[in-house]
Every structure is written in structure tokens, then in C-alpha cells.
VEXDREN-2710 file (C-alpha; in Angstrom, 1 decimal):
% VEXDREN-2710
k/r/px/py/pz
1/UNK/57.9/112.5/107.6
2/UNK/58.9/114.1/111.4
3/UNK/61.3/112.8/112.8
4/UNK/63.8/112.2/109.7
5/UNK/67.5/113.7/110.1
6/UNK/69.2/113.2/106.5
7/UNK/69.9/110.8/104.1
8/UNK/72.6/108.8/103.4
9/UNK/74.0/106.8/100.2
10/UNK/76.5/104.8/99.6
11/UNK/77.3/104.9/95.6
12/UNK/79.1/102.1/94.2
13/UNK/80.7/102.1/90.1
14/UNK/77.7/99.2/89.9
15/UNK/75.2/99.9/92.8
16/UNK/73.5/102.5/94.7
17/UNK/72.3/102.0/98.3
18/UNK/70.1/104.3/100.0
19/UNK/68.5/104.4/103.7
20/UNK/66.8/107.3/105.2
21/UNK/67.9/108.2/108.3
22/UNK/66.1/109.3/111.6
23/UNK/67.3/110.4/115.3
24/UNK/69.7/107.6/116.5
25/UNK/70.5/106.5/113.3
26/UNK/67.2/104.5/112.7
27/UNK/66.3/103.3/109.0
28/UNK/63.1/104.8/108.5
29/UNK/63.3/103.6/104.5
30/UNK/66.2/102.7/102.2
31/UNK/66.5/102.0/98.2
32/UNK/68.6/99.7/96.3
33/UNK/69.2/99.6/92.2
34/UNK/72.2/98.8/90.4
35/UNK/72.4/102.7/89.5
36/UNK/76.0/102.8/90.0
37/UNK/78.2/105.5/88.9
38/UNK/78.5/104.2/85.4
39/UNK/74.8/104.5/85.0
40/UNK/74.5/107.7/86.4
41/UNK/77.3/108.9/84.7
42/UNK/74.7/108.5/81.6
43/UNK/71.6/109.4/82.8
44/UNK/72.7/112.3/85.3
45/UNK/73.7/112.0/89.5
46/UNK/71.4/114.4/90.1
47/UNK/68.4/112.5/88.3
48/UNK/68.6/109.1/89.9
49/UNK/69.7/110.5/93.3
50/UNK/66.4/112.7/93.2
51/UNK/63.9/109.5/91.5
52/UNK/64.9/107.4/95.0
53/UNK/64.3/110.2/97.0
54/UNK/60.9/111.0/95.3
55/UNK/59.8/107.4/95.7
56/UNK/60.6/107.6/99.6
57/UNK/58.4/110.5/99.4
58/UNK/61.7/112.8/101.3
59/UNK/61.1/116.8/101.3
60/UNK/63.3/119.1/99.5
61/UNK/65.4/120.6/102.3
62/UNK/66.3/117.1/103.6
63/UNK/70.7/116.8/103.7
64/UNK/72.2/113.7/102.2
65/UNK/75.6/112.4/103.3
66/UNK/77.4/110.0/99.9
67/UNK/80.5/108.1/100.0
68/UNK/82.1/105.6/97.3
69/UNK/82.4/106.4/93.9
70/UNK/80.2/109.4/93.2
71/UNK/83.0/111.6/94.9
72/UNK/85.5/109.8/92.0
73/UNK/87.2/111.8/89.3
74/UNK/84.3/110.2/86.7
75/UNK/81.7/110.7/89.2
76/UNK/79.3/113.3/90.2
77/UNK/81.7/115.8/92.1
78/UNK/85.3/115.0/92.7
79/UNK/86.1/114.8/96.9
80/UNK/89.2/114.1/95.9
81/UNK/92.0/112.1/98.1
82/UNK/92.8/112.3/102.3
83/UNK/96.5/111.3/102.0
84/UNK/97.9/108.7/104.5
85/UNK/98.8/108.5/107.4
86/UNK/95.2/109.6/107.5
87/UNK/92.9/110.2/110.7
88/UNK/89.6/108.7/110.1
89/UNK/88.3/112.1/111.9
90/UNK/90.2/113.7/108.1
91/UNK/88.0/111.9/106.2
92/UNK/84.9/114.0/108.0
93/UNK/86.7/117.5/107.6
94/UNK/87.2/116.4/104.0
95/UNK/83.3/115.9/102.9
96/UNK/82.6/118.2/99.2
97/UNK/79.4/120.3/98.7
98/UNK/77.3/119.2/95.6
99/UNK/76.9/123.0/94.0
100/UNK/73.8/124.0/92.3
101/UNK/71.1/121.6/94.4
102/UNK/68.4/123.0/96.3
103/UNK/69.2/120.3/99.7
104/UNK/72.7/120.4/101.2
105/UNK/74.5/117.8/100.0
106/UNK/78.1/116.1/100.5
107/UNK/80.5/113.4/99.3
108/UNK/83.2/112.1/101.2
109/UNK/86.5/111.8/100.4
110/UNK/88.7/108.3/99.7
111/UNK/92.1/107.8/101.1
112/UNK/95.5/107.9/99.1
113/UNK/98.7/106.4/99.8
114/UNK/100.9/108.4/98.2
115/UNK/103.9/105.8/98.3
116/UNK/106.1/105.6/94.4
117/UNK/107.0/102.1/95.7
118/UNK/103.1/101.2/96.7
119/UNK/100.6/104.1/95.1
120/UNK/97.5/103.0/96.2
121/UNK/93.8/104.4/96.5
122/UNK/90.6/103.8/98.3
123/UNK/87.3/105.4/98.0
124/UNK/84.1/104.0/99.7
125/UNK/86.3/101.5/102.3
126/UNK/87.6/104.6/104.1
127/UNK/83.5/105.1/105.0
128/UNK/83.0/101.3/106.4
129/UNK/86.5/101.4/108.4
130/UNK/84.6/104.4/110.4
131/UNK/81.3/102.5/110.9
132/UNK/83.5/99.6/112.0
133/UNK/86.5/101.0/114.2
134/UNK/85.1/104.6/114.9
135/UNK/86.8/107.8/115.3
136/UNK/89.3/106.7/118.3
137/UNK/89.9/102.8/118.1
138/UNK/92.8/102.2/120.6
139/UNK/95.6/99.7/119.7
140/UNK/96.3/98.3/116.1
141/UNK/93.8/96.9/113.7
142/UNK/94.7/94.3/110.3
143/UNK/91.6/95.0/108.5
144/UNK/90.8/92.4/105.7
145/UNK/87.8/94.2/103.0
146/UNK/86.8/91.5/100.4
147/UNK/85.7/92.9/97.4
148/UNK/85.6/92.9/93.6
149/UNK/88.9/95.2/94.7
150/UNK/90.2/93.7/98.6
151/UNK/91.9/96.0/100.5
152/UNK/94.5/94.8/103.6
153/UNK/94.3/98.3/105.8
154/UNK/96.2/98.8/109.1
155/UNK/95.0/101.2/111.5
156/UNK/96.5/102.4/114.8
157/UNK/94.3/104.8/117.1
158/UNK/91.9/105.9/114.8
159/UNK/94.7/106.3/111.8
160/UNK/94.9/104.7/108.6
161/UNK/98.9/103.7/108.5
162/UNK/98.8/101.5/105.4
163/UNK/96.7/99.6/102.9
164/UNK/97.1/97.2/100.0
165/UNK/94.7/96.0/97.1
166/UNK/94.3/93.4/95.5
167/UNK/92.6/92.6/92.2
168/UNK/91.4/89.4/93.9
169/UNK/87.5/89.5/93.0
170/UNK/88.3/90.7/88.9
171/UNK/90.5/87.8/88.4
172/UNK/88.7/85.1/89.3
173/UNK/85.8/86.5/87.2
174/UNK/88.1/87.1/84.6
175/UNK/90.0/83.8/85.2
176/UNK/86.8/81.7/85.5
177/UNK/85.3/83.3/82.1
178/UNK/87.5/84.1/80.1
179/UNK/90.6/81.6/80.3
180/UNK/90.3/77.6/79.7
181/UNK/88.9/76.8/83.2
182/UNK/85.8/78.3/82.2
183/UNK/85.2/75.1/80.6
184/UNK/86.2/73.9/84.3
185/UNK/83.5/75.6/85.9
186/UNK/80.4/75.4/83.5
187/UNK/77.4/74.6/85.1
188/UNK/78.8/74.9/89.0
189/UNK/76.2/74.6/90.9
190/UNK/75.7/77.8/94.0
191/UNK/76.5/75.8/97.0
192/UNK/80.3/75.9/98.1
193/UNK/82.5/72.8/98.1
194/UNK/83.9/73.5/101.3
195/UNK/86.4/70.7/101.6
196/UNK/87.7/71.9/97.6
197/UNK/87.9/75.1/98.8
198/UNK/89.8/74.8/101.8
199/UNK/92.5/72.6/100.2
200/UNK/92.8/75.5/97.3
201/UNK/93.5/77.8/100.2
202/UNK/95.7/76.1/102.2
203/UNK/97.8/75.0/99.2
204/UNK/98.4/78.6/97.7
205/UNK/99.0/80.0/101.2
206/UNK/101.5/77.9/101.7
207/UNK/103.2/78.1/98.1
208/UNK/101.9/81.5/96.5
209/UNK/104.4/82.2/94.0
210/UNK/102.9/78.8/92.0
211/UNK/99.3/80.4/92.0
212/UNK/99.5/80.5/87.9
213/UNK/100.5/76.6/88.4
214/UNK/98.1/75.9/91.2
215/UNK/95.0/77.3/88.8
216/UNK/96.4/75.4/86.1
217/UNK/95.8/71.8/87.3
218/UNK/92.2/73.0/87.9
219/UNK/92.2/72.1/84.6
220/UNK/94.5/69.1/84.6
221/UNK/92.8/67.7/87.4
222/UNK/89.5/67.3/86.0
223/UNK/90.7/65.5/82.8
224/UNK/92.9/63.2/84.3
225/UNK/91.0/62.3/87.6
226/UNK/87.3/63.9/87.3
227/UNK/85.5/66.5/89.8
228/UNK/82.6/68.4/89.7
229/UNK/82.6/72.3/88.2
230/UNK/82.0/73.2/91.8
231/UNK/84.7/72.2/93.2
232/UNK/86.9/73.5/90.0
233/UNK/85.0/76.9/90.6
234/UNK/85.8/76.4/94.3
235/UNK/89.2/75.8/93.8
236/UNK/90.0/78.8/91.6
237/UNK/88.5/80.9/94.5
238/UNK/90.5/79.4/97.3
239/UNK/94.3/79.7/95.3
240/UNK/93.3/83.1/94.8
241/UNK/92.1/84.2/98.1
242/UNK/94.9/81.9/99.1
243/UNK/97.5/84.1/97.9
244/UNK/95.6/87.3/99.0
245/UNK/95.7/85.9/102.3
246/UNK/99.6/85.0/102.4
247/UNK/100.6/89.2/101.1
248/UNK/98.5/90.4/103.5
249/UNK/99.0/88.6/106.7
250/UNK/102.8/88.5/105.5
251/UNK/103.9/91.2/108.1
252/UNK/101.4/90.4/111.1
253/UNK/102.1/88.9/114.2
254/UNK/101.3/84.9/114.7
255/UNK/98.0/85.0/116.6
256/UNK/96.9/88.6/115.5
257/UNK/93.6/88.8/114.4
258/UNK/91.8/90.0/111.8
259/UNK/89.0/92.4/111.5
260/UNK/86.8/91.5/108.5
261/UNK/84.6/93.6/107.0
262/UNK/82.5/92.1/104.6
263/UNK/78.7/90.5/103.7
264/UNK/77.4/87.6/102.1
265/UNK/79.1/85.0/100.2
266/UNK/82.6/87.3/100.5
267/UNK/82.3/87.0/104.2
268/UNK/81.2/83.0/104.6
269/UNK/84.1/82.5/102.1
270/UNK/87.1/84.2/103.8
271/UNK/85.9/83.5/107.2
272/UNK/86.7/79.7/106.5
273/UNK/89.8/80.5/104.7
274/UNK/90.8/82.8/107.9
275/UNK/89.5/79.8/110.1
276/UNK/91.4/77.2/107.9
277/UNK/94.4/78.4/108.6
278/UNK/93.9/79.2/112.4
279/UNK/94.0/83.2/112.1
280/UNK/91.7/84.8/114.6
281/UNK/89.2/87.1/113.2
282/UNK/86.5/89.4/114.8
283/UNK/83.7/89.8/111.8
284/UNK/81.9/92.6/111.3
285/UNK/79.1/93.2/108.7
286/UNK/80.1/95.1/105.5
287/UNK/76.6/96.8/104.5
288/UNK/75.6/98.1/108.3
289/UNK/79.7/99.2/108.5
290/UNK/79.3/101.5/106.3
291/UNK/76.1/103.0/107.3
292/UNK/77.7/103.5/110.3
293/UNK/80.1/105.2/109.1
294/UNK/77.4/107.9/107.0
295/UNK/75.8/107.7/110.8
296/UNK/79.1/109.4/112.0
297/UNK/79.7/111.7/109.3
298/UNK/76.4/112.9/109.3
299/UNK/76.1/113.5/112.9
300/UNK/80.2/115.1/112.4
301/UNK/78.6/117.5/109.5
302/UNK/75.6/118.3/110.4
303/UNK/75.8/118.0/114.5
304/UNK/72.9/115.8/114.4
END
């Protein structure tokens, strides 16, 4: 085992990611399970932190870096809140001890935007905007996060001015099981219906205060004219990335880009909604973002 520095987690409410971490910030071994913080809030932090690290075969005096949901007020130890305008460099000073463990370990801190007209909170985001700007970014940054919870953040020389959130990724699972267009989308098959998808997009950009009309003739559309559950289930995913789209690119700049930071489907789908509606965007990977940013706060920690 020479030749490992620390380990480094990121702890989701519904997911745990692992990697262990040598010189340079090489993967020498990661775990993945859906031990999120509402598991381990039943079966103990401490117990499925230690039953990865024993499967990776990692000695006892080994550090681990955490960020996300662990450090939450329901988690394993609180890390509490770096209020905006917030340095990423703040979030680093801001890391909490785990007391009573025989390694050195630390959780992170989220942001807070202590605003009465726009209270808002991030906590595992803060982690991949390091891994993805760094500690001294020059210029301004519009930085879309897709996500069960999206977040819009702007960031000027390394500081976190702003951010919104939006609920985007629990409606349309709410909307697309639980209202009458899940009878829209039974069935759908994986694939995306591009074309479906871009129209949804386009349409509630343009119009986003009739989104609640706009998911409605999801519905009325398939009676009256036909269309397959794909392209219902596609089209309930464009309105509402549609209207995500039109709060938070409603103060930018025509022809600013956008960073995105995101994986997977998230990332395929709001790159062609971004590309749709001719906004430039620089892409960046969601998962290796954030180990980037446990990279940094490691090596900021632990002078690695």
C-alpha cells in the first residue's frame, strides 16, 4: 500500500463515492454503493465509511477528505455553512474534524447565501466548483450544475457571488409519477427523442410562465393526435429544463457561456438544450470535478 496519500469521499443523501488517492492525485482504487447519508444515518457513518475502507484493504492511520451531505445538519458531523460572497479558498479553512476516530478525518463545508429575498444553500456543489474553476479562476464564470437539485452559481476570481436552485430533477420525477402524464410516459423506452426534446425546450424558454400549460398538453397531445411515451417523457423534461434554463440565463450577457458541470444523461441532456438555443458552453465532467476538488482540499489540509 506505499505510495497512497489519503482518501477521499464524496457522500451524497443517496450515494457514496470513494477513490483512494496517491501522489499526484492518482486513483489507486475507489468504491461505489448507494450508502448515502440516509443509510448511514441508520446503520452508522462510521460503520460504512470503515466496511469500504476495509475492502480496499487501507491502514488505519490513512486521512480521508468528505464533502456533500455527511457534513449536513442530519449527517455524520455538522461542517456547517461558508456564507457568500464566499472564496472557494473559505471552503478549505472551513473543513470539520470527525472526533473520536483513530485516522484524521474532515468534512467540508457547503455554502450559504444568506439573502431574506433569495435564502439559499449548497453543500457538495461548493467541492466540484473547486475541481472545476480552482482556487484563483480569473474573470466571471455562469456555472450551470444539473442535478436532482440544479444550482445556477456565479463566480468571479475564485468567489462564489451568487447561486440559485432549482427543484428541476424532483419535479419531473414527481411530475412524471405521480400526476396524470404518468400515464403519458408508461413504458418510454431509454433512448431520448431528441427532436421532442428540443421543441419542449425551445417552447418553455421562450414562454416560461405557461410551463404548468406547456406539461399539460403532454397529455392533450397524445389523446388528440398520438406520440410515443418517449417523446411525452421527453417533453416533460425539456419544459422543465426549459424554464430552468430561461431563470438562470435571465441576467447573462448574449453570447456568454456556460460552464457545465455535470455527467451522464444530465450532461447529454442540457448540453443540447444549451446548444438548441445557441448558448456557448465549455463542459466539464461532474464526477472527476469533484475529485478534483477533494484533490485540492487534501493537498490545502494536509500539504500533500
Amino acid at each position: 500500500m506505499s505510495g497512497i496519500s489519503y482518501v477521499a469521499v464524496d457522500w451524497g443523501t443517496s450515494s457514496f463515492r470513494l477513490w483512494l488517492m496517491g501522489a499526484g492525485g492518482k486513483v489507486l482504487g475507489e468504491r461505489r454503493s448507494d450508502e448515502g447519508m440516509t443509510a448511514a444515518a441508520r446503520t452508522g457513518f462510521a460503520a460504512v465509511l470503515q466496511s469500504h475502507l476495509d475492502a480496499l484493504g487501507v491502514q488505519a492511520d490513512l486521512p480521508v477528505v468528505i464533502c456533500g451531505m455527511a457534513g449536513a445538519r442530519q449527517g455524520w458531523v455538522e461542517a456547517g455553512y461558508i456564507d457568500t460572497p464566499a472564496h472557494l479558498s473559505d471552503i478549505l479553512k472551513g473543513a470539520v474534524g470527525v472526533g473520536g476516530q483513530a485516522r484524521d478525518i474532515r468534512i467540508l463545508p457547503g455554502i450559504a447565501q444568506r439573502d431574506t429575498a433569495a435564502p439559499d444553500v449548497m453543500r457538495g456543489e461548493e467541492t466540484q466548483l473547486l475541481g472545476a474553476l480552482g482556487l484563483n479562476a480569473p474573470g466571471e464564470a455562469l456555472v450551470c450544475m444539473p442535478g436532482t437539485h440544479s444550482k445556477w452559481v456565479r463566480v468571479r476570481g475564485g468567489t462564489v457571488e451568487r447561486f440559485a436552485t432549482f427543484m428541476t430533477g424532483e419535479l419531473f420525477s414527481a411530475v412524471a409519477r405521480d400526476t396524470i402524464l404518468s400515464h403519458a410516459v408508461a413504458g418510454a423506452e431509454e433512448a431520448v427523442d431528441g427532436d421532442a426534446f428540443r421543441a419542449a425546450v425551445a417552447e418553455a424558454f421562450a414562454a416560461p410562465a405557461l410551463s404548468a400549460n406547456l406539461l399539460f398538453r403532454v397529455r392533450s397531445r397524445q389523446l388528440l393526435f398520438g406520440g410515443s411515451a418517449q417523446a411525452a417523457r421527453e417533453t416533460i423534461s425539456g419544459t422543465l429544463i426549459g424554464v430552468e434554463l430561461a431563470a438562470g440565463l435571465a441576467e447573462t450577457k448574449q453570447g456568454a457561456p456556460v460552464t457545465l458541470i455535470a455527467s451522464g444523461r444530465l450532461q447529454r441532456l442540457y448540453q443540447m438544450a444549451l446548444e438548441c438555443l445557441s448558448i456557448p458552453l465549455d463542459a466539464v465532467d461532474a464526477e472527476e470535478a469533484v475529485r478534483r476538488g477533494l484533490v485540492g482540499a487534501a493537498a490545502a489540509i494536509w500539504k500533500n
